[in-house]
Each structure stands twice: as structure tokens, then as C-alpha cells.
VEXKOLLUM-655572 format. One record per residue (C-alpha): residue number from 1; residue in one letter; x, y, z. Coordinates in steps of 0.001 Angstrom, whole numbers, plus 500000, padded with zeros to 6 digits. Each point is the difference from the previous one (the first is absolute). Layout:
N
+-----+-----+--------+--------+--------+
|   n | res |     c1 |     c2 |     c3 |
+-----+-----+--------+--------+--------+
| NUM |   a |      X |      Y |      Z |
...
+-----+-----+--------+--------+--------+
% end
This chain:
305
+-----+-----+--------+--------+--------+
|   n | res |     c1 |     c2 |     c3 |
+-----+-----+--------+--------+--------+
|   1 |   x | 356952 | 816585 | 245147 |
|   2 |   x | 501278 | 503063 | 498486 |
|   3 |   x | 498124 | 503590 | 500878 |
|   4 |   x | 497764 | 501048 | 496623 |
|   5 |   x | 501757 | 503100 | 498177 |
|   6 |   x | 497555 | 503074 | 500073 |
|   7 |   x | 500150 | 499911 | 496191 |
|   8 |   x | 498162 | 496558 | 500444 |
|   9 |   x | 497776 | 501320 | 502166 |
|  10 |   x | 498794 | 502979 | 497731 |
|  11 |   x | 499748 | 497442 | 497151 |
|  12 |   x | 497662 | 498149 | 502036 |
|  13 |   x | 498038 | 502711 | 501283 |
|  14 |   x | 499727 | 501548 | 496699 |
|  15 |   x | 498473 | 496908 | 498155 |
|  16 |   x | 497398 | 499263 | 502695 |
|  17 |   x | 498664 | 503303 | 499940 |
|  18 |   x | 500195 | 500144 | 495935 |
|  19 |   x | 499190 | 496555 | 500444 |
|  20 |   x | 501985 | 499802 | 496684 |
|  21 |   x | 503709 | 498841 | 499474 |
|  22 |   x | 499398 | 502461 | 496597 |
|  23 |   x | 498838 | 502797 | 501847 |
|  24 |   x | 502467 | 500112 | 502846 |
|  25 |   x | 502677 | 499979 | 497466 |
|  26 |   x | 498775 | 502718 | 498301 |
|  27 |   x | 499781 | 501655 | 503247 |
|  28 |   x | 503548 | 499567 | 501228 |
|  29 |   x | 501721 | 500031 | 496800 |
|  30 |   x | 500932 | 496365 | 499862 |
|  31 |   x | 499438 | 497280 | 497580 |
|  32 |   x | 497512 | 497487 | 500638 |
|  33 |   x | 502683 | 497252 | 500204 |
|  34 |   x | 501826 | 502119 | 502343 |
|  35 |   x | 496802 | 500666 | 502225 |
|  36 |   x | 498991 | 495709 | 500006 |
|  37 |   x | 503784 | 499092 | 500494 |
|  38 |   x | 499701 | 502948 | 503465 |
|  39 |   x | 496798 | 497635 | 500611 |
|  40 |   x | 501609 | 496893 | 499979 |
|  41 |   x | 502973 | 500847 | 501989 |
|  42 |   x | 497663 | 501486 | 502778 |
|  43 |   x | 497534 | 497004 | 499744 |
|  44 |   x | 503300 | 497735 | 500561 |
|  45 |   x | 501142 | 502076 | 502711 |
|  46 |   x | 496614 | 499899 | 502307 |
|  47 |   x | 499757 | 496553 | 498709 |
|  48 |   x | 496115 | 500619 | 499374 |
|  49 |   x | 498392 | 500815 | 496670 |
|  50 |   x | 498931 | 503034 | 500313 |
|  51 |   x | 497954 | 500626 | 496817 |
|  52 |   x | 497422 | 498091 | 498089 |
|  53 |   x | 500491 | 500578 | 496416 |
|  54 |   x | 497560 | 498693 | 497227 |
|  55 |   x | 499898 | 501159 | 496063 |
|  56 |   x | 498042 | 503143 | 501112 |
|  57 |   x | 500196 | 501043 | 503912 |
|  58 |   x | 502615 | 499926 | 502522 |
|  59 |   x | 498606 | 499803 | 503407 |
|  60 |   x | 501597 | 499443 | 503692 |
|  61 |   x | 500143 | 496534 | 501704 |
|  62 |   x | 498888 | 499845 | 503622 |
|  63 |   x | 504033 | 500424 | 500276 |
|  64 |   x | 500078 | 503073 | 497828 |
|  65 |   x | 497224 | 501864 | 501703 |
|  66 |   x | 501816 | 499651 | 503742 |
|  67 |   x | 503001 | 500658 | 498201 |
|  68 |   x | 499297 | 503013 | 498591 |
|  69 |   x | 498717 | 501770 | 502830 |
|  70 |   x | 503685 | 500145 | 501446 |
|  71 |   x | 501543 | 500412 | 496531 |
|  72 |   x | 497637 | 503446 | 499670 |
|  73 |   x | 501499 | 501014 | 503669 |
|  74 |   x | 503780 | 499250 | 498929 |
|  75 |   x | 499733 | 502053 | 497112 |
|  76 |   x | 498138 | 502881 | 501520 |
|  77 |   x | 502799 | 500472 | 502668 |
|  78 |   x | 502502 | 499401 | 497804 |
|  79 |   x | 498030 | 503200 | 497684 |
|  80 |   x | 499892 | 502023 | 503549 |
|  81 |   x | 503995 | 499367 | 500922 |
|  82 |   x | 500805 | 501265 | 496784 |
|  83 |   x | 497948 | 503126 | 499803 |
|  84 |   x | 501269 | 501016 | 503621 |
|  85 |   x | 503706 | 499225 | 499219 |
|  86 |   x | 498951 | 502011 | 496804 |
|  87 |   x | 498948 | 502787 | 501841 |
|  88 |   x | 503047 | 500233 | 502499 |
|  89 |   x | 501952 | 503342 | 498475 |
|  90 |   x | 498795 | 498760 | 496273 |
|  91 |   x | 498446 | 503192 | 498118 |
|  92 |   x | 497778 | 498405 | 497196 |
|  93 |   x | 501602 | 500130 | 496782 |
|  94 |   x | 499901 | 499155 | 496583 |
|  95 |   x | 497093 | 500279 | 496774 |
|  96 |   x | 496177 | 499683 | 500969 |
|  97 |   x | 498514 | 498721 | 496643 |
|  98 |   x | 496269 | 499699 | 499301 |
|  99 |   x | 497055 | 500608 | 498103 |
| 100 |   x | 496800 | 502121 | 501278 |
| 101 |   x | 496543 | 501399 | 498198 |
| 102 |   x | 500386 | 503220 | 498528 |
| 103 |   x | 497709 | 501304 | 503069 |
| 104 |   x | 502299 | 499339 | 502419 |
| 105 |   x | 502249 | 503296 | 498051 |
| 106 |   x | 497124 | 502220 | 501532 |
| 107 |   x | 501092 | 501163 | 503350 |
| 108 |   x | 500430 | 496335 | 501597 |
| 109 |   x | 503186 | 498630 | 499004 |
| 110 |   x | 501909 | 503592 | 499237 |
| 111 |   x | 499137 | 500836 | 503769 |
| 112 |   x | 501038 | 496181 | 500934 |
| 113 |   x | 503152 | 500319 | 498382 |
| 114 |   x | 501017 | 503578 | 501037 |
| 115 |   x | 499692 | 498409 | 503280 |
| 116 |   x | 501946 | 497041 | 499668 |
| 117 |   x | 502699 | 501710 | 498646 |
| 118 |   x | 500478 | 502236 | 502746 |
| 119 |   x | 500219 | 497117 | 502373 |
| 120 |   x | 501863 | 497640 | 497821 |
| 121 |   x | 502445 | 502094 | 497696 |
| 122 |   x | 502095 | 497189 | 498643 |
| 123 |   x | 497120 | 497901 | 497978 |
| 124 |   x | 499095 | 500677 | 496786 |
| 125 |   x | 496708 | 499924 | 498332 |
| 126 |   x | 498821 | 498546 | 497277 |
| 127 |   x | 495876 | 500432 | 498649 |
| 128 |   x | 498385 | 498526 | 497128 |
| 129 |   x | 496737 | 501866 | 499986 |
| 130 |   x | 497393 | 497974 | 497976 |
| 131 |   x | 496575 | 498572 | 500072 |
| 132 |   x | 501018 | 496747 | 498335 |
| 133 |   x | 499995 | 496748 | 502534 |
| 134 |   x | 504065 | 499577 | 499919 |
| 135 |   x | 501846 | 496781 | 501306 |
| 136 |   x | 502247 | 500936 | 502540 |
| 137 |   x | 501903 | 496953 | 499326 |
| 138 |   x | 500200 | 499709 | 496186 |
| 139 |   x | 500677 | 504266 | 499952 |
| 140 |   x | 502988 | 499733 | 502931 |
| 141 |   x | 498237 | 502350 | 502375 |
| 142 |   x | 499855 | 499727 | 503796 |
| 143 |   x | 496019 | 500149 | 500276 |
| 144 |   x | 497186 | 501116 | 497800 |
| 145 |   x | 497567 | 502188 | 501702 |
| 146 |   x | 496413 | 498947 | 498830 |
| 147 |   x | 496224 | 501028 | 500802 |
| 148 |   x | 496427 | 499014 | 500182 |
| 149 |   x | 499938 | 496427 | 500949 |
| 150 |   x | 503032 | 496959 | 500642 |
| 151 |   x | 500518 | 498101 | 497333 |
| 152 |   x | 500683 | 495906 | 500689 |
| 153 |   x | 503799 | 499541 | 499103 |
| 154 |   x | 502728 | 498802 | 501152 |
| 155 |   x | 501236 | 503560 | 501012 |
| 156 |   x | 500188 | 501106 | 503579 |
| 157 |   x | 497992 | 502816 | 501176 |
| 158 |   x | 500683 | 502778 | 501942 |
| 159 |   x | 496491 | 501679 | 501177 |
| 160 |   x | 500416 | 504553 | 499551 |
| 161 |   x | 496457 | 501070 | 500994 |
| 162 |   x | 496320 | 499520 | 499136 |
| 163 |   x | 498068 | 502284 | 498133 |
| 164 |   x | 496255 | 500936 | 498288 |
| 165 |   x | 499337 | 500703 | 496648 |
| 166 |   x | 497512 | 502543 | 499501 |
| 167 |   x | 498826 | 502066 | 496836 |
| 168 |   x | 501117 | 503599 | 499564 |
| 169 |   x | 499316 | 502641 | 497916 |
| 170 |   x | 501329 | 504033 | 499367 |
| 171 |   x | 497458 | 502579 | 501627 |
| 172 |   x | 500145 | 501320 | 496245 |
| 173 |   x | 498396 | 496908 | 498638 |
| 174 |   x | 497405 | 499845 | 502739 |
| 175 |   x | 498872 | 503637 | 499091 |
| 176 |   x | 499782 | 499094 | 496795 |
| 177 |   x | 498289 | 496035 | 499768 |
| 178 |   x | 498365 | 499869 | 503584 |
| 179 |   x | 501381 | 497880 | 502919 |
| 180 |   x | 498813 | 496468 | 499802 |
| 181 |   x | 498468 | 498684 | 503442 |
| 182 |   x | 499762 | 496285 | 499097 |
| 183 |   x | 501758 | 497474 | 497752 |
| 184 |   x | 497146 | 499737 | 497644 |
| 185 |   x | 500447 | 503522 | 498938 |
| 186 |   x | 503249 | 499280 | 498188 |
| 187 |   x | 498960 | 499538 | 497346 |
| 188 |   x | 499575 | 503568 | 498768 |
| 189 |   x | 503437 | 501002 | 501237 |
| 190 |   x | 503322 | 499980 | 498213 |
| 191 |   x | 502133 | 496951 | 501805 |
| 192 |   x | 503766 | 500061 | 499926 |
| 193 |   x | 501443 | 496313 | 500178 |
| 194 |   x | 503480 | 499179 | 500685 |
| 195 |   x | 500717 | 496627 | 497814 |
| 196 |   x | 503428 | 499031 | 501597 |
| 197 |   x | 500930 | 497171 | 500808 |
| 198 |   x | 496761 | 499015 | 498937 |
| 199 |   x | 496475 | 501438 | 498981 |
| 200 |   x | 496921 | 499526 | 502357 |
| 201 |   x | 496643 | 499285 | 498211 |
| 202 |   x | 498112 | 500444 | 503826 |
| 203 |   x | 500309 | 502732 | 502330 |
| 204 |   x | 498627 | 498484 | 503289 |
| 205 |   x | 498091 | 502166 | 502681 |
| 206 |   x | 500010 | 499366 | 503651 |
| 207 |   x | 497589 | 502728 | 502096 |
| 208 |   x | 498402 | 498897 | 503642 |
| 209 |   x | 497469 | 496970 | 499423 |
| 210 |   x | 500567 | 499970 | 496167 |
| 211 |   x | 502199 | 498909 | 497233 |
| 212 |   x | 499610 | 501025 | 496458 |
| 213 |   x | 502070 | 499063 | 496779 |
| 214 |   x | 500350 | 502445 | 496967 |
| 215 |   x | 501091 | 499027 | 496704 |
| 216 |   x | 502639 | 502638 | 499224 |
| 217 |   x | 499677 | 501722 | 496884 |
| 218 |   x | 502476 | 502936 | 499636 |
| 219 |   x | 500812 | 502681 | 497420 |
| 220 |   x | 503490 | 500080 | 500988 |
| 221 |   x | 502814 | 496946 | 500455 |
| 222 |   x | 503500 | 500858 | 500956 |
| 223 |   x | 502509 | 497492 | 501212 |
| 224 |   x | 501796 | 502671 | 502649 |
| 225 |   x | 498779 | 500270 | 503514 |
| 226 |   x | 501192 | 503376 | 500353 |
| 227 |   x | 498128 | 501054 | 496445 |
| 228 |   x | 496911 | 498955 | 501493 |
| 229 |   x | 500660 | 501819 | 503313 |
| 230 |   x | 500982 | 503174 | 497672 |
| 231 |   x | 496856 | 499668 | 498250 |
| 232 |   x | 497727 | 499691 | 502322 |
| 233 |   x | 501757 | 503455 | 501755 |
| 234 |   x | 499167 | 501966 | 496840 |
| 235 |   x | 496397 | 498832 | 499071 |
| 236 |   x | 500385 | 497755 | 497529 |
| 237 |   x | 497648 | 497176 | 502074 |
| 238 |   x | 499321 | 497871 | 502730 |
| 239 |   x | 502780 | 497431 | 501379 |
| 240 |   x | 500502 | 497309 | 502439 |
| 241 |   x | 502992 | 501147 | 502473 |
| 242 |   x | 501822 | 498600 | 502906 |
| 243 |   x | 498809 | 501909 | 503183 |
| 244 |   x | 503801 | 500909 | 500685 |
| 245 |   x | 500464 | 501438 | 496480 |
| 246 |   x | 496637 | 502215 | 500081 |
| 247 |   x | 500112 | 501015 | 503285 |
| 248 |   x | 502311 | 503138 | 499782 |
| 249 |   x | 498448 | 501433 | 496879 |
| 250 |   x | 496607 | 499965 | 501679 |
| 251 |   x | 501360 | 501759 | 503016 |
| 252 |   x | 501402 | 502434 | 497640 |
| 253 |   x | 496372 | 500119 | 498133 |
| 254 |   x | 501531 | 498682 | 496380 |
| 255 |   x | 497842 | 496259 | 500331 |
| 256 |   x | 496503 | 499739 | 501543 |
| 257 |   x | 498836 | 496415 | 501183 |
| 258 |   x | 497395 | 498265 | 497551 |
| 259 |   x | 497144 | 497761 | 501109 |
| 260 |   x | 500903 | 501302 | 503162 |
| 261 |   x | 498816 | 497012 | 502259 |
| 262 |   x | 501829 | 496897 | 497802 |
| 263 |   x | 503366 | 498658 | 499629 |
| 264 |   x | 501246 | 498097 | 497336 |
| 265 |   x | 501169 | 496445 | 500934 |
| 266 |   x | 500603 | 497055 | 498511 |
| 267 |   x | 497745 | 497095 | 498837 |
| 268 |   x | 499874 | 498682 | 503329 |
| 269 |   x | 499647 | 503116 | 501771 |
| 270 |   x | 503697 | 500109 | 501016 |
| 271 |   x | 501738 | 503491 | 500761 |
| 272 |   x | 503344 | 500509 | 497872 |
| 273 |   x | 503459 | 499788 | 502219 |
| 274 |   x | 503082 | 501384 | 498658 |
| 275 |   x | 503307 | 497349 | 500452 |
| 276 |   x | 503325 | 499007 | 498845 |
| 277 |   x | 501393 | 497045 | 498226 |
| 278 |   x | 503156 | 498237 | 500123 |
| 279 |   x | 501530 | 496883 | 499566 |
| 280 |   x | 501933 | 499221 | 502879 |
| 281 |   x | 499785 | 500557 | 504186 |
| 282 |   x | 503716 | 501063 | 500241 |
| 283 |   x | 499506 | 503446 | 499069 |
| 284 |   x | 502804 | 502454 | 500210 |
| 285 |   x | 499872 | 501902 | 502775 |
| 286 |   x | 499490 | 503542 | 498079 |
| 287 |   x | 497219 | 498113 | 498235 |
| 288 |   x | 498513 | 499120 | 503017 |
| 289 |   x | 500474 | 503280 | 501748 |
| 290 |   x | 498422 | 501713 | 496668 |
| 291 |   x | 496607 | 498089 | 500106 |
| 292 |   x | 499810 | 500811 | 503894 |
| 293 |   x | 500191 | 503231 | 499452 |
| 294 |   x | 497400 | 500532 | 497323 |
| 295 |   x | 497623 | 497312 | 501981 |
| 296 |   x | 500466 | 503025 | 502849 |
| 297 |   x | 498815 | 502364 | 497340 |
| 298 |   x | 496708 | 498203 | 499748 |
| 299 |   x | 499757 | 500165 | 503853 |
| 300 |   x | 500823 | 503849 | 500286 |
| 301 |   x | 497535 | 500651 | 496840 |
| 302 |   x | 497258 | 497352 | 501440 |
| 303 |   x | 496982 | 502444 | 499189 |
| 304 |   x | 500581 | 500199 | 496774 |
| 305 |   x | 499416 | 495882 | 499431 |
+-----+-----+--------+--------+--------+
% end
């Protein structure tokens, strides 16, 4: 019997964790024919069937399941050899291409970068700063960087840090309208809401031993993360910010912290996480070094999450 190529291997793995020949495709950048014919040609070469397939699901066989325990391991240390040959006397090289909210331009990824590049002078970067959900697949980037909460898809991701969202406000506006105490006080306060990628009916409140929802109902609606951050700094209203974003305008005294004692989570009571998206595990090596290094910013700046 002839040894599996890794290529077969990585079609296999791919489609039972998708557990969809259409999915793994997309994910390597294969056609589906290509991805069943890798099937086939494995399943031959075991001489087990390794996956059930019916009109909708694809699940592993008893065969499948022990089979892909090993398959995982082969792959992983084939992933390790090549990232330590990689790093024998290789400087990273090469274009770093992906897309990031606009709120990453304030402080984080400017300092993240002017780091990088110090350490890694021969890569290039790359930044398409929007608020819009981008595909890093269908837009040709190496990862999108994304927050609040994972979205299912057939997208890897690549955990950056966890965060709170809290509401903030300018000292200036609290002179001027009073600072509210609870959620139910909202009302009679001028609310900023940022409407990209999509707008939020519910603001949801989290405070020890209680949970309150608040139908949002703002004066002002801007699709730019960093306009609502901007806003809120010159006393145009109240807005919901990441923790990371706020936190060095309050130490400098431009934001004050609204209903002090809440957060803002999700529906479920969830806290936001920040993470990256791409489509495939064999990431370049100055890709990989890149999102190390600004998951290490997270750890440095861990107060301010």
C-alpha cells in the first residue's frame, strides 16, 4: 500500500472539520471535484471509507474518526518542520495584506506596526482600514481582523484579546446633561450609535446580580468607529466603546465612564473578543509572526481590556 500524500491528508482533514466537500474547497482553493477525487484516492489508499456522505451532511465512519486523529498529528508536524526550517537564517519577507476597523488606526496598530518593522524590515504592509465585514478570501487578503463576537463560517480564527464594552461620555457633556447612574436614565441623554457592519436595536446591560436591556434610540448614526469615538471626545453624546479604545482618553480626562457599574454585552451576556480571520492554516511566516506580535500587544496592554 502506497504512503497517503500530505495533500490527501489536508483534503481529508479539511472536509471533516467543514464537514463539507464545498466548504473545504473553498477553504483550500480547490474545486470540489478536485477535493472528492483527493477523497477517493485517500479512501482507496487506507482501504476504509472514511466519510459518510448523504445529500446534506458529511460525517466520519468509525474508520474516519480513528483516522483522523493521526491525520491531525501528521499535518501539525509537518506545519512545525516547516516553520522551524523557516526560521533557520530566513528574515520574514514579503506583503502583509489585510483589513482592520478604523479603531484599530488609534494608537493600536500604528504602535504594532512601528514595532514590527523594526524587527522585521523586509515585509511590507498592507491595511484596509474599514468597518465593513470583508471576506478575506473573495478580497485576496491574508486575514481580516474582526470584533465583538465569532461569526460561524468556514473561516479560521485566530483569537487577539478579549475586551468590555462600556459607555463613555466627554467631561463637557456630563457638565452640561448630568451623568447617568443607571441604564434607565438613557433616555434623556443624546446616544451616539455606530451602524457598521450592522445597526443594533438593543443595548444590553450586565451589572452584579442584574441584567437590563435598553431599546436604543439615538440622535446620532454614523457608520465609522472612529467618528463615534471622535464624537463622543468632543461632547456630542453618549457611546458604547471597547474598553481598549476608551481607556487612554479617560486616563488623559477627555471620556468619563457612563452607568458606571454596567457593561454592555451581548444578548446572551457574552463579553466581545477581538480576532482574525483567514482562510487557510499555512500562513506565511511574516503573517504569522505579525498576528503574534499584536496578540503580545494585548498582553503588554492587559489593563486596558
Amino acid at each position: 500500500m502506497q504512503l497517503p500524500l500530505l495533500w490527501e491528508i489536508s483534503v481529508f482533514c479539511a472536509v471533516a472539520e467543514k464537514r463539507s466537500f464545498v466548504a473545504a474547497a473553498r477553504l483550500l482553493g480547490r474545486s470540489p471535484s478536485a477535493v472528492t477525487r483527493a477523497i477517493q484516492a485517500l479512501e482507496y489508499e487506507v482501504g476504509s471509507t472514511l466519510l459518510q456522505r448523504s445529500q446534506k451532511l458529511v460525517s466520519l465512519t468509525a474508520a474516519g474518526e480513528s483516522y483522523y486523529a493521526y491525520a491531525r498529528q501528521m499535518l501539525d508536524l509537518q506545519a512545525d518542520a516547516q516553520e522551524e526550517l523557516a526560521g533557520l537564517g530566513a528574515a520574514a519577507q514579503g506583503w502583509i495584506r489585510f483589513a482592520a476597523p478604523e479603531n484599530l488606526a488609534i494608537g493600536v496598530l500604528p504602535e504594532v506596526i512601528a514595532e514590527f518593522a523594526i524587527l522585521h524590515p523586509d515585509v511590507r504592509i498592507d491595511v484596509r482600514f474599514t468597518d465593513e465585514m470583508l471576506d478575506p478570501i473573495r478580497e485576496k487578503l491574508d486575514f481580516a481582523i474582526r470584533g465583538a463576537f465569532p461569526q460561524d463560517s468556514e473561516l479560521i480564527g485566530f483569537p487577539l484579546w478579549d475586551y468590555r464594552r462600556h459607555l463613555f461620555a466627554s467631561p463637557d457633556y456630563i457638565r452640561r446633561r448630568g451623568l447617568p447612574a443607571l441604564p434607565e436614565e438613557l433616555v434623556e441623554h443624546e446616544l451616539i450609535v455606530h451602524t457598521a457592519p450592522r445597526i443594533l436595536k438593543d443595548w444590553y446591560f450586565v451589572s452584579d446580580g442584574r441584567q437590563f436591556r435598553s431599546k436604543v434610540q439615538p440622535r446620532y448614526r454614523f457608520n465609522s468607529g472612529v467618528a463615534v469615538y471622535q464624537a463622543a471626545r468632543h461632547g456630542v453624546g453618549i457611546a458604547r466603546l471597547a474598553s481598549w479604545l476608551a481607556a487612554p482618553a479617560v486616563r488623559e480626562g477627555a471620556l468619563v465612564k457612563v452607568c458606571p457599574d454596567y457593561r454592555v454585552t451581548s444578548s446572551r451576556g457574552q463579553d466581545p473578543q477581538m480576532h482574525a480571520v483567514y482562510a487557510t492554516s499555512g500562513q506565511p511566516r511574516r503573517v504569522r509572526l505579525f498576528l503574534e506580535r499584536l496578540r503580545a500587544w494585548a498582553s503588554k496592554a492587559d489593563s486596558l481590556l
